[in-house]
C-alpha positions as CSV (number, residue, x, y, z in Angstrom):
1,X,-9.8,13.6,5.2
2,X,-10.3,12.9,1.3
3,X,-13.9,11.6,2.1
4,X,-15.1,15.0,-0.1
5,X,-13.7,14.3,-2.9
6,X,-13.0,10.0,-2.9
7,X,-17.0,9.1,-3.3
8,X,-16.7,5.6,-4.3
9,X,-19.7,3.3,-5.7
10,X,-18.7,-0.4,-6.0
11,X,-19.6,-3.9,-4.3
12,X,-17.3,-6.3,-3.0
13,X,-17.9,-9.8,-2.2
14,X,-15.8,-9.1,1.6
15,X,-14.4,-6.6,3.1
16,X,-10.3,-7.1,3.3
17,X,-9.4,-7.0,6.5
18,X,-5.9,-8.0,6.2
19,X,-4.0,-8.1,9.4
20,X,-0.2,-7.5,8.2
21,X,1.2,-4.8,9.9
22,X,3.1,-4.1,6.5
23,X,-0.2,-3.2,4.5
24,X,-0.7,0.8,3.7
25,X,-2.8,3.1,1.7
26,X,-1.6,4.7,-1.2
27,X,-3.8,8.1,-1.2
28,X,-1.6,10.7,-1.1
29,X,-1.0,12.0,2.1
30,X,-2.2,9.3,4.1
31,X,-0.4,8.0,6.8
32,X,-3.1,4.8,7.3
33,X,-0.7,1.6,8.0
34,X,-2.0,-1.7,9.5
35,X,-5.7,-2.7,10.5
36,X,-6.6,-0.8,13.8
37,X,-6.5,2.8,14.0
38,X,-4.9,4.9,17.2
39,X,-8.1,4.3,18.9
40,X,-8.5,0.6,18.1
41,X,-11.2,0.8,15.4
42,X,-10.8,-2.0,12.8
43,X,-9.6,-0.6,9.6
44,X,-9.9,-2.2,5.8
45,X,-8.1,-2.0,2.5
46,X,-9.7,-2.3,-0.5
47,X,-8.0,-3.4,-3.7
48,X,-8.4,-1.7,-7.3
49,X,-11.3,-3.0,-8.8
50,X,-10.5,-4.9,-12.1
51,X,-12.9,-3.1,-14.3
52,X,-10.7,-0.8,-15.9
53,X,-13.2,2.3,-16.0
54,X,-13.6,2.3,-12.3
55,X,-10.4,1.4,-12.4
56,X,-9.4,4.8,-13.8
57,X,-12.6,6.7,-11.8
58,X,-10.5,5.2,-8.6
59,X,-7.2,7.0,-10.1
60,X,-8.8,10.2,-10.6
61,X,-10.8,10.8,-7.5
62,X,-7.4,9.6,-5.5
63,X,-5.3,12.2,-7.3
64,X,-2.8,9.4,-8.8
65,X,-1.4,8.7,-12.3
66,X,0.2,4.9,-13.2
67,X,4.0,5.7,-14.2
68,X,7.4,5.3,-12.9
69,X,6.9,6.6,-9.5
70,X,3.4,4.8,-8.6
71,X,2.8,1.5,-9.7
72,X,-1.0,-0.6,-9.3
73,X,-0.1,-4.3,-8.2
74,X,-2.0,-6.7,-6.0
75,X,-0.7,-4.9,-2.9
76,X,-1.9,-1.4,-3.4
77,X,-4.5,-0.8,-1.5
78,X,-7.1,2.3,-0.4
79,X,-8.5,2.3,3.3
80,X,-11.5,2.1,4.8
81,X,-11.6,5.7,5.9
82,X,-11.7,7.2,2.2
83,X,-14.7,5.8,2.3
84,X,-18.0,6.1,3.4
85,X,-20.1,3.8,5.1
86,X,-22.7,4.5,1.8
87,X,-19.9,3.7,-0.7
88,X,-19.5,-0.2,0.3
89,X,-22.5,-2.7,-0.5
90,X,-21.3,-5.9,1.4
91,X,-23.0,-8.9,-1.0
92,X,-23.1,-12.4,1.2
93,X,-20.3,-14.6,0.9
94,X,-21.0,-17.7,-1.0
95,X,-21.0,-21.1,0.5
């Protein structure tokens, strides 16, 4: 697990719960691919936050550098379990 050392602070406005098959994380050394885990728990990807100092604090604590062999596009995602429960402040959907 790389819950020790991926600590991450941030809010999002939902929780992405994509349900491609094709969607993976891209921390190093995770194997994470798809929405439910071997025991059926739901699993969720988070995209790179805009703000480009958490942006690079994201980098850092995931051991990544942007260059020709790792590219950040709208696809890249980290999962759920890099994460703990602390880490995620759900904000209410607006209506």
């Amino acid at each position: 697990m790389f819950r020790s050392f991926v600590v991450i602070n941030f809010e999002i406005s939902e929780l992405s719960m994509n349900y491609k098959s094709n969607i993976y994380c891209c921390v190093p050394g995770c194997t994470r691919k798809g929405t439910v885990d071997p025991e059926g728990n739901r699993v969720g990807f988070f995209g790179f936050p805009k703000d480009q100092n958490l942006r690079q604090e994201w980098l850092f604590k995931i051991q990544r550098d942007v260059g020709p062999h790792f590219k950040l596009t709208e696809a890249t995602k980290v999962c759920s379990l890099h994460f703990y429960p602390s880490d995620v402040k759900k904000l209410e959907a607006k209506k």
